[in-house]
C-alpha positions as CSV (number, residue, x, y, z in Angstrom):
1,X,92.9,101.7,52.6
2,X,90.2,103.1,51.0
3,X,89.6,106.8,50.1
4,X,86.3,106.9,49.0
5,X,83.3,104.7,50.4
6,X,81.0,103.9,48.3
7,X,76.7,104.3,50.3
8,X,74.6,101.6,49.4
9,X,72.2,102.7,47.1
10,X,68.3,102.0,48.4
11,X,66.3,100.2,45.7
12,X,64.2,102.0,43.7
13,X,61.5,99.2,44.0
14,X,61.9,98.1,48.0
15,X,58.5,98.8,48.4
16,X,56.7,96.6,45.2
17,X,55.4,93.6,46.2
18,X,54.7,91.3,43.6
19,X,50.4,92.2,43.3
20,X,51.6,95.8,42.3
21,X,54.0,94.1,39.9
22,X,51.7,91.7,38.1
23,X,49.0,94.5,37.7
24,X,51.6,96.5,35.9
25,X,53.2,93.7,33.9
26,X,50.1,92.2,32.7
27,X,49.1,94.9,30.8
28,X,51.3,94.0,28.2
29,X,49.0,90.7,27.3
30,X,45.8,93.0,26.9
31,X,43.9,93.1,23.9
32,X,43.0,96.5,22.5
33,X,44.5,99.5,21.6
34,X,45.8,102.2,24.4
35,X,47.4,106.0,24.1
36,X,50.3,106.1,26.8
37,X,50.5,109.7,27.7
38,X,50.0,112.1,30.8
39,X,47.4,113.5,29.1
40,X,48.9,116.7,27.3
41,X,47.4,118.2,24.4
42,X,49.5,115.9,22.1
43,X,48.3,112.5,23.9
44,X,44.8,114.0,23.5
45,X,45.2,114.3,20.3
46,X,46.5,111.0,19.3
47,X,43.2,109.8,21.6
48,X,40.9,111.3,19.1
49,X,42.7,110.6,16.3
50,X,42.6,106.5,17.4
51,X,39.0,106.7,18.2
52,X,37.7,109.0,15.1
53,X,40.1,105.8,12.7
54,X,38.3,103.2,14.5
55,X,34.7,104.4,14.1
56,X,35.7,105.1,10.6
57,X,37.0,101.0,10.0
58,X,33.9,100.1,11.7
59,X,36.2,97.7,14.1
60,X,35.1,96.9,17.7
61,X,38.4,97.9,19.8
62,X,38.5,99.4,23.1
63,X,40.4,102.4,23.2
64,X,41.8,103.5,26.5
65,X,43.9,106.3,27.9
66,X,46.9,105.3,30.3
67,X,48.2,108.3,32.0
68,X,50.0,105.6,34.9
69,X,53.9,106.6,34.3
70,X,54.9,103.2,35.9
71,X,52.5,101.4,33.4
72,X,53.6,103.6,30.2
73,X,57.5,102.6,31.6
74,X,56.3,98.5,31.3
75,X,56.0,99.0,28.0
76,X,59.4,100.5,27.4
77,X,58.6,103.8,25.9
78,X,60.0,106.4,27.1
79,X,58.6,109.3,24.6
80,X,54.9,110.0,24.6
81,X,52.4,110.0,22.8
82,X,52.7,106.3,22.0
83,X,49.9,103.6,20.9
84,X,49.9,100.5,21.6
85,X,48.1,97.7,19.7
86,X,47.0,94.3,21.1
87,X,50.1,94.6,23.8
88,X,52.3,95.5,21.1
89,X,53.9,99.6,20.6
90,X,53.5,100.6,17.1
91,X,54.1,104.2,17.6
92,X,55.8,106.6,19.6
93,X,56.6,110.5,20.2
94,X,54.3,111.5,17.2
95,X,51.0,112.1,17.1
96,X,49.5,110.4,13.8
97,X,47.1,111.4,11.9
98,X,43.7,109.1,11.3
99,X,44.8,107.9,8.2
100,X,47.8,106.5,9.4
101,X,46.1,105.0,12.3
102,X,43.8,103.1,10.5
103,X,46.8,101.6,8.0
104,X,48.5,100.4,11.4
105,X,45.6,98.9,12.5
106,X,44.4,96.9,9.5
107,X,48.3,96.2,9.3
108,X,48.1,94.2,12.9
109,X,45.4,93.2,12.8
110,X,45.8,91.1,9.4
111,X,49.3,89.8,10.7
112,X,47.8,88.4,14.0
C-alpha cells in the first residue's frame, strides 16, 4: 500500500521541438566574442569594456549582446556578466576591465 503518490512531473521542455533546439545549441560553434547578460548595468559595462579592448588591439571581432536566458543557459553559466570567446566562456560574474579583456583575447586567440 502506498501512502504517498508521487504526480508525474510535466517536462520542462515538452514543447521544444528540435529547430528551437538547434538554434540555441549552435551558438556554441560561433565565431566571435559575446557578453551574456540581461542587460543590467554590469553586462553593459562588460559590453563596453569588450568593444573599447577590441578597437584598442585593432582585431576584427564581432561583439554581440545575448540577453536570451535560454541561450546564456547553453552555455552553462549561470552568473552574469560572462564573455564568451570563439564559443568558448572565459569569464563570468565579473565585469573586467579593458586591460584584462585584451590579455584574454590575445591569450585565445594565439592558442587557437
Amino acid at each position: 500500500m502506498k501512502l504517498f503518490k508521487t504526480k508525474e512531473q510535466p517536462c520542462c521542455c515538452k514543447d521544444v521541438d528540435s529547430k528551437k533546439m538547434e538554434s540555441v545549441c549552435s551558438c556554441t560553434s560561433d565565431q566571435g566574442i559575446k557578453v551574456l547578460g540581461s542587460g543590467c548595468t554590469k553586462c553593459v559595462a562588460l559590453e563596453e569594456a569588450t568593444k573599447k579592448a577590441i578597437e584598442e588591439l585593432g582585431v576584427d571581432i564581432e561583439v554581440t549582446h545575448v540577453t536570451n536566458f535560454a541561450e546564456i543557459a547553453s552555455y552553462g553559466v549561470m552568473t552574469t556578466p560572462a564573455l564568451v570567446l570563439k564559443g568558448k566562456v572565459v569569464s563570468y560574474g565579473k565585469v573586467l576591465a579593458v586591460d584584462e579583456i585584451k590579455e584574454i583575447v590575445n591569450k585565445e586567440l594565439h592558442d587557437m
